[in-house]
SERO-4910 file (N, C-alpha, C, O; in steps of 0.05 Angstrom, whole numbers):
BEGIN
 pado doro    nc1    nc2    nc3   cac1   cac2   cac3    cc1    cc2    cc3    oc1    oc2    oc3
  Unk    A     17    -24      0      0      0      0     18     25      0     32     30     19
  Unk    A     17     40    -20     37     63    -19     29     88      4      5     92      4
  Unk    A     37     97     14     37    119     32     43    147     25     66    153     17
  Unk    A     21    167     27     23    197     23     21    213     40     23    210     65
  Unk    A     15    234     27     15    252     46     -9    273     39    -10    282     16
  Unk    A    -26    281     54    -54    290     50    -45    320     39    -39    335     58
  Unk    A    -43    333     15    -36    365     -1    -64    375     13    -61    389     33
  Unk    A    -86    371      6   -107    386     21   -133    369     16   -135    352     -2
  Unk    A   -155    376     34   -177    365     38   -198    387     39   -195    404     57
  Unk    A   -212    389     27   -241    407     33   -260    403     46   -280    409     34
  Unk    A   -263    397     67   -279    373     78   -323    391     80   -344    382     90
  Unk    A   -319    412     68   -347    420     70   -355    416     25   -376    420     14
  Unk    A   -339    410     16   -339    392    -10   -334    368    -16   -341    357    -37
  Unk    A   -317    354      9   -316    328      8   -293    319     -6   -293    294     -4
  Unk    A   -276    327    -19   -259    324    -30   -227    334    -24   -224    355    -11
  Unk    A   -198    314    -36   -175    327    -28   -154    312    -52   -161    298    -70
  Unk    A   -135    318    -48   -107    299    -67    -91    296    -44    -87    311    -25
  Unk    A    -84    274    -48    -56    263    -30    -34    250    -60    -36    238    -81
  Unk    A    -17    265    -43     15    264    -53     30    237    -49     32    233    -25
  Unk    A     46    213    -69     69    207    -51     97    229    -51    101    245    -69
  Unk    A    107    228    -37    127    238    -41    154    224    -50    175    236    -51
  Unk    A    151    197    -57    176    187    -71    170    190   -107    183    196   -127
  Unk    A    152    186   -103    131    193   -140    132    213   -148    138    217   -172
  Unk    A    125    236   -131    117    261   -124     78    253   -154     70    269   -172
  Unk    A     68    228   -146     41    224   -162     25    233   -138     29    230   -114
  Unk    A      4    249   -155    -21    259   -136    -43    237   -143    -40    220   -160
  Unk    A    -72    240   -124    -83    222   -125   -119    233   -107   -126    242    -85
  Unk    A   -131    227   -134   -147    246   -120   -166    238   -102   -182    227   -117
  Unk    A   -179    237    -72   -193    224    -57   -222    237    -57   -229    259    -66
  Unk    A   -240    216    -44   -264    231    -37   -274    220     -8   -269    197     -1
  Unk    A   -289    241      8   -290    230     30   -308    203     37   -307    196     60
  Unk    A   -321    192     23   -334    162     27   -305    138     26   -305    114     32
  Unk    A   -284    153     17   -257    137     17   -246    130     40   -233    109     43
  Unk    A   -250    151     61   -236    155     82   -244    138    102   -268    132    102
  Unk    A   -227    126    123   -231    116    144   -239    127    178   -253    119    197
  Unk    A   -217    153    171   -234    176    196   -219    195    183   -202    188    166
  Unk    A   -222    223    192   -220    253    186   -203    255    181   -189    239    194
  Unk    A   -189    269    166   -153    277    158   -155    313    150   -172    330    149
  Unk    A   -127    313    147   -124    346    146   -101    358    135    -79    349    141
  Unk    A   -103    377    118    -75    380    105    -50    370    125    -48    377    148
  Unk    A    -33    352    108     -5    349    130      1    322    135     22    310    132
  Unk    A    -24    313    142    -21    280    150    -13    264    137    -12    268    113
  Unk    A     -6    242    147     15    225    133     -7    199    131    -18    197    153
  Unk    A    -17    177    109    -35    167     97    -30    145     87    -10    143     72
  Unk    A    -43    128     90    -34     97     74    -60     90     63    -81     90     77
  Unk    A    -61     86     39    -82     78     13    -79     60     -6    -57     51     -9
  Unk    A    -98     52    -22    -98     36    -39   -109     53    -66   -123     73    -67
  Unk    A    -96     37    -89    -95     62   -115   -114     38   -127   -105     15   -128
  Unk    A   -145     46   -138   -168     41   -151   -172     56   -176   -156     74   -175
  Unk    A   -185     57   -196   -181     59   -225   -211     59   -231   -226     41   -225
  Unk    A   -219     85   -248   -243     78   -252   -237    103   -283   -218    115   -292
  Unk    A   -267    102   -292   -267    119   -314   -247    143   -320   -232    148   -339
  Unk    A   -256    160   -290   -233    184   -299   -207    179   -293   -191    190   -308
  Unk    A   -198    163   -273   -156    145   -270   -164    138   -241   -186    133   -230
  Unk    A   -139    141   -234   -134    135   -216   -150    148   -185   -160    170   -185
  Unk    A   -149    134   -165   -159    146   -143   -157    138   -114   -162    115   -108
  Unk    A   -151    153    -97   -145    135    -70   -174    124    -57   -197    134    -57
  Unk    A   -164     96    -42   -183     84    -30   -172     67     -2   -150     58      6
  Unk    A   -201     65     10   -188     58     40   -173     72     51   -157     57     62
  Unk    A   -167     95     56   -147    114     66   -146    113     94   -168    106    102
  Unk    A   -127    118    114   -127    115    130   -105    126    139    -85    123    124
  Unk    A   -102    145    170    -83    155    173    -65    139    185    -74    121    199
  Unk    A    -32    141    184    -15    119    199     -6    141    209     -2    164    200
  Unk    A     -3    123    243      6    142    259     40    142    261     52    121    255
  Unk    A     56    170    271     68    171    279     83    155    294     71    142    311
  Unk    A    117    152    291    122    138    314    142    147    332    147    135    353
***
């Protein structure tokens, strides 16, 4: 599961892109993706799903700090 990093979230539109930073590939999320709340900054582990318009994160979930 590759790991990013949340660039921004809108959360009163529901929508955000998370970054990896070894790729520097963006990836665009929507909040039915999410596992609980996130916020520009956070650090993120996802799964990359594929649909009509490309790519997109899924199952997101924040990993904590250690």
């Amino acid at each position: 599961m590759p790991v990013g990093i949340i660039q921004f979230f809108l959360a009163d539109k529901g929508y955000g892109y998370i970054r990896v930073p070894e790729s520097r590939e963006e990836f665009f999320v929507h909040r039915k993706q999410l596992q609980q709340p996130v916020d520009r900054g956070m650090k993120v582990q996802f799964t990359v799903r594929e649909n009509k318009q490309g790519a997109y994160a899924a199952e997101v979930r924040v990993v904590e700090e250690e």
